[in-house]
C-alpha positions as CSV (number, residue, x, y, z in Angstrom):
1,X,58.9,94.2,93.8
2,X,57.0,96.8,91.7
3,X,55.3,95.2,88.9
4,X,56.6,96.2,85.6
5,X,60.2,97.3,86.9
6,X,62.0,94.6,85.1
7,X,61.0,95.5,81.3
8,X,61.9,98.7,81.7
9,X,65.3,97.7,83.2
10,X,65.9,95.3,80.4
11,X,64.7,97.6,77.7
12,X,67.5,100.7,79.0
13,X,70.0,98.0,79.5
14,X,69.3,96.3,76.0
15,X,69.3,100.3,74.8
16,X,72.4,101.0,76.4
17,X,74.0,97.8,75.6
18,X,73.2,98.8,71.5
19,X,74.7,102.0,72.0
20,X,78.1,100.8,73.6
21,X,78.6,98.1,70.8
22,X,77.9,100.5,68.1
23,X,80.4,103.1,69.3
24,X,83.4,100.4,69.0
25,X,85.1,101.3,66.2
26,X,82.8,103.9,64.9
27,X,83.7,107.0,62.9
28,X,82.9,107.8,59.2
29,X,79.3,108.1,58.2
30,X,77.1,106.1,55.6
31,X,77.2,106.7,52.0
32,X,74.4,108.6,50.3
33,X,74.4,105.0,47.8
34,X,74.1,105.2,44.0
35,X,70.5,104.0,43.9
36,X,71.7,101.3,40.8
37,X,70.3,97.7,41.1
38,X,72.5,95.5,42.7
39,X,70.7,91.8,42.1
40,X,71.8,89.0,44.1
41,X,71.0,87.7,46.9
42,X,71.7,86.9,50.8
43,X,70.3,84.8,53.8
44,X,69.5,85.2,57.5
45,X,68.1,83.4,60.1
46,X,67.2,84.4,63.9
47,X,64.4,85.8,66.1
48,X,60.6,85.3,64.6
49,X,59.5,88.1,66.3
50,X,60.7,90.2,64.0
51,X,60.0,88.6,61.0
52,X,56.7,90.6,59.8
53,X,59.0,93.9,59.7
54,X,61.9,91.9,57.8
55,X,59.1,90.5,55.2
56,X,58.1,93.8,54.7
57,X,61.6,95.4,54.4
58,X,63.2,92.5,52.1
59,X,59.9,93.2,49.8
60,X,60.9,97.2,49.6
61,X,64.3,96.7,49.5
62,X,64.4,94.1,46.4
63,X,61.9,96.2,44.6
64,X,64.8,98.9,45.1
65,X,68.0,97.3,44.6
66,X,66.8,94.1,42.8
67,X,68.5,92.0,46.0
68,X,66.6,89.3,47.2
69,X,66.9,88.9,51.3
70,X,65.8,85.1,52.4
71,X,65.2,85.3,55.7
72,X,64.7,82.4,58.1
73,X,62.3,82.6,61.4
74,X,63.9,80.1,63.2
75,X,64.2,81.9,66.7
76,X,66.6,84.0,68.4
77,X,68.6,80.9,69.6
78,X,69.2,79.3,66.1
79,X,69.8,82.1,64.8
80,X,72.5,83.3,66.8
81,X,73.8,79.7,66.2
82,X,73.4,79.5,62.3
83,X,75.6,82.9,62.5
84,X,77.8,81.8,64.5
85,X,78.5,78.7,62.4
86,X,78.6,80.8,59.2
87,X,75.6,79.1,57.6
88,X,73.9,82.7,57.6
89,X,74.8,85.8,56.2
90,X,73.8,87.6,59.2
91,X,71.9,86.6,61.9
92,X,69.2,88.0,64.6
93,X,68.0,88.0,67.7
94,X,65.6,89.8,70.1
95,X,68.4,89.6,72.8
96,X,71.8,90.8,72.9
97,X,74.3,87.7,72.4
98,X,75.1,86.4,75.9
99,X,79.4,85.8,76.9
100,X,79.3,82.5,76.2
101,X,77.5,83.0,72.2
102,X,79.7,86.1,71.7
103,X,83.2,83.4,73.2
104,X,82.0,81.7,70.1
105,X,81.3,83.9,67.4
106,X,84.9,85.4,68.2
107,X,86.9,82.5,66.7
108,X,85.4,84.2,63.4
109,X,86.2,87.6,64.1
110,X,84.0,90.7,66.2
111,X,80.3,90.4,66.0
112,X,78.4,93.7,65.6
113,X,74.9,93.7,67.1
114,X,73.1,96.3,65.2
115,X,69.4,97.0,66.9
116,X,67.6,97.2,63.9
117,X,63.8,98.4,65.7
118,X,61.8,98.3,69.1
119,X,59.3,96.0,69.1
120,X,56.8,94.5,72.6
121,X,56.0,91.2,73.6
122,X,52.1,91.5,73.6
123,X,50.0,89.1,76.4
124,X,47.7,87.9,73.8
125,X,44.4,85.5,75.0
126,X,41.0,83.9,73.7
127,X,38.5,83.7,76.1
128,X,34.6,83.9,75.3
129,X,33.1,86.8,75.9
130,X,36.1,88.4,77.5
131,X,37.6,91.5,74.5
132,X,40.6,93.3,74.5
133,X,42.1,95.3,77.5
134,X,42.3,93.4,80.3
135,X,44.3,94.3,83.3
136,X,47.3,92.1,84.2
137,X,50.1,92.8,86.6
138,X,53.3,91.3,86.8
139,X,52.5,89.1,90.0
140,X,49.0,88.0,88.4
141,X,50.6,87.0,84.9
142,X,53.3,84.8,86.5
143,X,50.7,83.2,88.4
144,X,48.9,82.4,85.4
145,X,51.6,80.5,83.7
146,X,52.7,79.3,87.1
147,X,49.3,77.3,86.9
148,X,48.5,79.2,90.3
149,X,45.4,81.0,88.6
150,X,43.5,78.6,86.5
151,X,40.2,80.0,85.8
152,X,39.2,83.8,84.3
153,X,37.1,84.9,87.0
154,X,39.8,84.0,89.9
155,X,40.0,86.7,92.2
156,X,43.2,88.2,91.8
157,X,42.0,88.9,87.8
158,X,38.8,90.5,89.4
159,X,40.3,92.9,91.8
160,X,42.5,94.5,88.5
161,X,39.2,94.6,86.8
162,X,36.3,95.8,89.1
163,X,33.3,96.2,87.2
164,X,34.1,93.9,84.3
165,X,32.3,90.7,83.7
166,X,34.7,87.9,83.5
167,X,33.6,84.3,82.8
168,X,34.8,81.6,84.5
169,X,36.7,79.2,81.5
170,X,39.7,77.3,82.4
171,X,43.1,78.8,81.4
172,X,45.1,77.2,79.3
173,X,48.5,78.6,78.9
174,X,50.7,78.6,75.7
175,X,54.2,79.3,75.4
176,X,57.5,78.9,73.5
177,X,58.7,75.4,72.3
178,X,62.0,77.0,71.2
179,X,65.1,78.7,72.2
180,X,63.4,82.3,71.9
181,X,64.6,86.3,72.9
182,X,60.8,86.6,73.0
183,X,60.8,84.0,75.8
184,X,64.0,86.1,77.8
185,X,61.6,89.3,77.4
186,X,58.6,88.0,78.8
187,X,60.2,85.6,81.6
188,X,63.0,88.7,82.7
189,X,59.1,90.8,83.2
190,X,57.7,87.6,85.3
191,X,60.6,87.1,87.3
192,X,61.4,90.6,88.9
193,X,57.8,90.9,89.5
194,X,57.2,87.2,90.9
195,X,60.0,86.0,93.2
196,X,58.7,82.2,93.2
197,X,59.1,82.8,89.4
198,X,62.2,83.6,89.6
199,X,63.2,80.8,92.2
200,X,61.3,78.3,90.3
201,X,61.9,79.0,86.6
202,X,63.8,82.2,85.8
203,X,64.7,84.3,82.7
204,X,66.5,82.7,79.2
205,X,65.7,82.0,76.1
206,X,64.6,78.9,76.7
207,X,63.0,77.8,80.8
208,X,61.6,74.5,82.0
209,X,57.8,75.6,81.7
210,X,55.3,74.7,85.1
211,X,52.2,74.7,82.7
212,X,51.3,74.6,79.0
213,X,51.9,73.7,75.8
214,X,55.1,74.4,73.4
215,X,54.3,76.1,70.1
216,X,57.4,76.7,67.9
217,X,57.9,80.6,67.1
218,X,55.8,83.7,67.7
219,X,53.4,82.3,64.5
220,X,52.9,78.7,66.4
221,X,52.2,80.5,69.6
222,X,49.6,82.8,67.7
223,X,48.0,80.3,66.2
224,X,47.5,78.1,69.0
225,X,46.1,80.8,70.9
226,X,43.4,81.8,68.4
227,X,42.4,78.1,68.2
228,X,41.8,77.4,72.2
229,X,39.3,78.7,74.3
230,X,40.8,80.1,77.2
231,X,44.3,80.6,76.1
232,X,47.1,83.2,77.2
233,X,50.5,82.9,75.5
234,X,53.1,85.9,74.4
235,X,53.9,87.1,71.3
236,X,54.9,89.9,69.4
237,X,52.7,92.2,68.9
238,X,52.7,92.3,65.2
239,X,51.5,88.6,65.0
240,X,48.4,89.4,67.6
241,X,47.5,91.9,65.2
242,X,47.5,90.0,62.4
243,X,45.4,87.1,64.3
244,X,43.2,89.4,65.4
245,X,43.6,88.6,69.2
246,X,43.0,90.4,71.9
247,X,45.9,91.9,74.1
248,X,46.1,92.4,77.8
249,X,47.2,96.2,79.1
250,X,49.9,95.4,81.5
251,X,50.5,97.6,84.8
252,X,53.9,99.7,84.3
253,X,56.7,100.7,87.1
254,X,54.3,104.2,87.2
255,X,51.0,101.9,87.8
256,X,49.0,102.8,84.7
257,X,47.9,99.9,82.9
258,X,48.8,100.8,78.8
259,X,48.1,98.6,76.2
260,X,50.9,97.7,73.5
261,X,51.3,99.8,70.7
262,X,53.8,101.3,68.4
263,X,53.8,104.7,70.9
264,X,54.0,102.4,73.9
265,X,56.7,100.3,72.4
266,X,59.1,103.5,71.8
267,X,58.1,104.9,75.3
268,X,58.8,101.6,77.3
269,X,62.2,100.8,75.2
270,X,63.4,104.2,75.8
271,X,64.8,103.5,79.5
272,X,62.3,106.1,81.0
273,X,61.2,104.1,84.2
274,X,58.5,106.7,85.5
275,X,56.9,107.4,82.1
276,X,53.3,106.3,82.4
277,X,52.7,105.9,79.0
278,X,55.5,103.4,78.5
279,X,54.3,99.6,77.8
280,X,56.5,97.6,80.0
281,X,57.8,94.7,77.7
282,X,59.3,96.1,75.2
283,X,62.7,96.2,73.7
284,X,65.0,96.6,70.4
285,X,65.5,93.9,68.0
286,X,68.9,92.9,66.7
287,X,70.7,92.1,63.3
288,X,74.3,90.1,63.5
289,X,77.2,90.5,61.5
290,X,80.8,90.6,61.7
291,X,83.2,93.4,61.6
292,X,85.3,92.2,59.2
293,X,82.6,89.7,57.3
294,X,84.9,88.2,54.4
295,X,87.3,87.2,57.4
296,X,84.4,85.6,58.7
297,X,83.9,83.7,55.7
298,X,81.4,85.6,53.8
299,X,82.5,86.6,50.0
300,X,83.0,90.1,48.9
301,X,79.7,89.9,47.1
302,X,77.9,89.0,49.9
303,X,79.4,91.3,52.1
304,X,78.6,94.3,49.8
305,X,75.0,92.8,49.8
306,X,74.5,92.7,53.8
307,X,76.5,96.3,54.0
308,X,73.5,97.4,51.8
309,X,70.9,95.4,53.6
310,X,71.9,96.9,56.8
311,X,72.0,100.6,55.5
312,X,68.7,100.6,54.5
313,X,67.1,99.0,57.7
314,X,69.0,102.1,59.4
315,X,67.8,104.4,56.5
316,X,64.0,103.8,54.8
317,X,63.3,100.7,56.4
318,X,62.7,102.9,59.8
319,X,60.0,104.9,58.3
320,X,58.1,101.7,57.9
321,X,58.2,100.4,61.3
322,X,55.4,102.1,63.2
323,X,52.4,100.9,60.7
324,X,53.9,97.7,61.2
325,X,53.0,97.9,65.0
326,X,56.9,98.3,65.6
327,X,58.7,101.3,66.9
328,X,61.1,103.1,64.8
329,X,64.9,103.4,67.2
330,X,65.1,106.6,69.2
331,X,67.6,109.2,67.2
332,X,70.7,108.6,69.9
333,X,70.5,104.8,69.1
334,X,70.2,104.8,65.3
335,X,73.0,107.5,65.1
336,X,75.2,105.0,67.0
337,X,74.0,102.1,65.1
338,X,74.6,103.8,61.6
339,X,78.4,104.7,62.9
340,X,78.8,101.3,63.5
341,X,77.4,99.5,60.4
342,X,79.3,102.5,58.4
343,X,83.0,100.6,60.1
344,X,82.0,97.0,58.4
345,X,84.5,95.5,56.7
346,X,85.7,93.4,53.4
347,X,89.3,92.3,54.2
348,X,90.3,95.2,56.1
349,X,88.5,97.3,53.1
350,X,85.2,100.2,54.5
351,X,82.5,99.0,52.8
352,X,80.4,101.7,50.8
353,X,76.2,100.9,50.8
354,X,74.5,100.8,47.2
355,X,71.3,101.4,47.9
């Protein structure tokens, strides 16, 4: 199978899935907000990966509005769980709920998965002497956290990097500990591109690993990582920037290796298969709510708060994604996701943003 075809599937079908949920019930547009500080405050919980664009947003948007956003990098799996179980006030996820997660969260009411930015699962690894760039296919990553490759300098990492020096230190893979989207992104890439991946382990949120050792969230996997000689784990790419670790450039379904960066992010979530430019793991990032939240169980308070929350992730809080090492959505996908937030719901009532 050609190495680097399954990212870019996922990404257009996690695109495409964004755009059909958006367009149920949409119709109306957002409301230009009265600016005037609205206080209070609200909680979420979900997907870690994430989390350094939320920080940032929920900083910007209390300064604003005077709200006060207490979000909780638990991982995609909680997440989805806490807003399922209404402990949240809206949830997210790096992966679009599966049948059996959106079964549940209907006993509440409709859940609205609003992709919120793009953002790429970065190959991230510490090994003396060896700096950023490295070549890695699809076949030659899975076989590194199949425990098939164990040293640096084994010959299937050579012939991807002729001419570069590359020591020979034990790998030592790290992964996920926790039910993670991140994890369903990086294991759908290894198993289209390995088929003894996908016979052996697969692709969900959470996979029996053949090698390595757990870290909880895209933090824990980061730091373990910088702390190891030798290591290779996954994890967003803001969170190898900020722990300064080098990044593999992964081979794409057009066979150019690219490296992951805000540009390649938008290119390889935009469903574009033959773009060479386009970084193969990359996809849009979700925020959960219901249509209908005080049905759901949510007060009219803190539905007015989340309605406003969500408006300006869709309005200001884009502009700041890219020097975050996100991507901002493409203009078809934030149009639908606006239409959709614009049809939330107090008790049958359109909720207006205030931001």
């Amino acid at each position: 199978m050609t190495p680097g075809r399954s990212t870019v599937t996922v990404a257009a079908a996690a695109l495409a899935l964004a755009l059909s949920l958006a367009q149920v019930g949409c119709g109306g547009g957002t409301s230009s907000g009265t600016g005037e500080k609205t206080g209070g405050a609200i909680d979420g919980a979900g997907a870690t990966a994430p989390q350094p664009l939320y920080e940032q947003w929920a900083k910007r948007f209390k300064a604003r509005t005077g709200t006060t956003v207490n979000y909780a990098p638990v991982g995609s799996g909680d997440g989805i769980a806490q807003f399922v179980a209404g402990t949240a006030d809206f949830g997210a996820t790096d992966v679009a709920m599966n049948a059996a997660e959106l079964r549940a969260a209907a006993k509440k009411g409709r859940p609205v998965q609003v992709p919120a930015a793009l953002g790429a699962v970065a190959v991230a690894y510490r090994v003396p002497g060896l700096g950023p760039g490295l070549r890695l296919d699809g076949a030659t990553l899975a076989g590194l956290f199949l425990g098939r490759i164990r040293r640096w300098d084994d010959p299937r990492i050579r012939a991807l990097n002729p001419g570069r020096r590359l020591p020979g230190v034990r790998v030592a893979v790290v992964h996920r500990g926790d039910d993670s989207g991140t994890t369903q992104l990086f294991t759908a890439f290894l198993s289209a591109a390995s088929p003894e991946w996908s016979r052996r382990v697969g692709s969900a949120k959470a996979v029996a690993w053949p090698v390595g050792a757990g870290a909880a969230g895209n933090a824990g996997v980061a730091r373990a990582v910088g702390r190891t000689a030798g290591a290779v784990g996954f994890v967003a790419l803001a969170y190898a920037v900020r722990g300064g670790l080098a990044t593999a450039s992964l081979r794409n379904r057009a066979g150019a290796y690219v490296a992951p960066t805000a540009q390649s992010t938008a290119a390889g979530a935009s469903g574009r298969p033959a773009d060479p430019g386009a970084y193969p793991i990359a996809s849009p990032t979700f925020l959960l709510v219901f249509a209908d939240m005080c049905k759901a169980g949510r007060s009219r308070n803190a539905a007015q708060l989340v309605d406003n929350w969500l408006h300006y992730a869709l309005t200001m809080g884009q502009a700041a994604a890219t020097g975050l090492h996100y991507a901002p959505l493409p203009a078809g996908t934030l149009a639908a996701a606006r239409a959709s937030v614009a049809r939330v719901r107090c008790n049958g009532a359109l909720l207006k943003p205030r931001t």
